[in-house]
N, C-alpha and C positions, 0 to 999 in steps of 0.2 A: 504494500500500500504506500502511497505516494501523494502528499499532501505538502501545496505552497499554499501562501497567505500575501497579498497582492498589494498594493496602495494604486489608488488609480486617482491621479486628475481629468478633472471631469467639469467643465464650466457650471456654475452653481445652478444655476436655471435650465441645465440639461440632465441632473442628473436621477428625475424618474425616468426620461425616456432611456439614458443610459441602462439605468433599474430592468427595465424591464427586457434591453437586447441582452444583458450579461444572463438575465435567468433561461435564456433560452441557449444556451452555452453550457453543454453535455460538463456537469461536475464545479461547475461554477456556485456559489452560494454568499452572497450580498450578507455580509454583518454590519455595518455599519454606513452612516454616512454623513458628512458635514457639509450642512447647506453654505456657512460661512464662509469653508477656506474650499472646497470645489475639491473633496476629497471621497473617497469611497474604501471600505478596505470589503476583500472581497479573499474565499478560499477555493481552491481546486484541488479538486480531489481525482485520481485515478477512477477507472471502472471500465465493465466490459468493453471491448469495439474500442479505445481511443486513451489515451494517456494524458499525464498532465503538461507536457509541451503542447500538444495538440490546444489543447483548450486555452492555456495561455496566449498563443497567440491566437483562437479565435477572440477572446474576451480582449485582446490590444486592437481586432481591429473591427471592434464598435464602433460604430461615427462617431461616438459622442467622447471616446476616450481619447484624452490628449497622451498620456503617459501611462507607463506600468511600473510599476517598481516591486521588485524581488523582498518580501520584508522575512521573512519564516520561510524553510525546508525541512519534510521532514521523509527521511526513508523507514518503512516499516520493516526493513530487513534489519535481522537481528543477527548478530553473529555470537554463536554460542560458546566458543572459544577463539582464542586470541592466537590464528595462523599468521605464524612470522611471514611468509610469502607474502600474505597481504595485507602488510602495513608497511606503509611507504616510508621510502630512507627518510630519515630528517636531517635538516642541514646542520652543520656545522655551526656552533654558536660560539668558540672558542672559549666554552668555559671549560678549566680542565676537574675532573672527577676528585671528589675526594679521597686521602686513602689513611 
């Protein structure tokens, strides 16, 4: 499972009709919305037939969406132990170990 959390501007006086193209947007779901500052925050959710890139860029390109922004990811994969193969090298920080 695969869930982002979105911030969209959105001209203040557009954003019922914004409201109602994003709920027609497979996984998309409207929490919030600031008629002041022309904000919306909005989640996507994975599900059959289509993923959360997919809907994200349907939901960018509403008329009435000026912008997207990425606020929350989250992956539902769990990793039950901790495989050295995959976790990635980390860099070098020139701190040296204690001994």
């Amino acid at each position: 499972m695969k869930v982002v959390s979105l911030v969209l501007r959105v001209m203040p006086e557009q954003i019922p009709t914004a409201r109602s193209g994003l709920e027609q947007v497979p996984g998309v779901q409207v929490h919030a919305e600031d008629f002041d500052a022309g904000r919306m925050i909005v989640t996507v959710e994975d599900g059959e037939g289509y993923s959360v890139a997919d809907s994200i860029i349907a939901a960018h390109r509403v008329p009435q969406v000026l912008s997207a922004t990425l606020a929350y990811e989250f992956n539902g994969e769990i990793v039950e132990e901790l495989d050295p193969a995959r976790v990635p090298p980390q860099p070098a920080t020139g701190v040296q170990p204690c001994h």
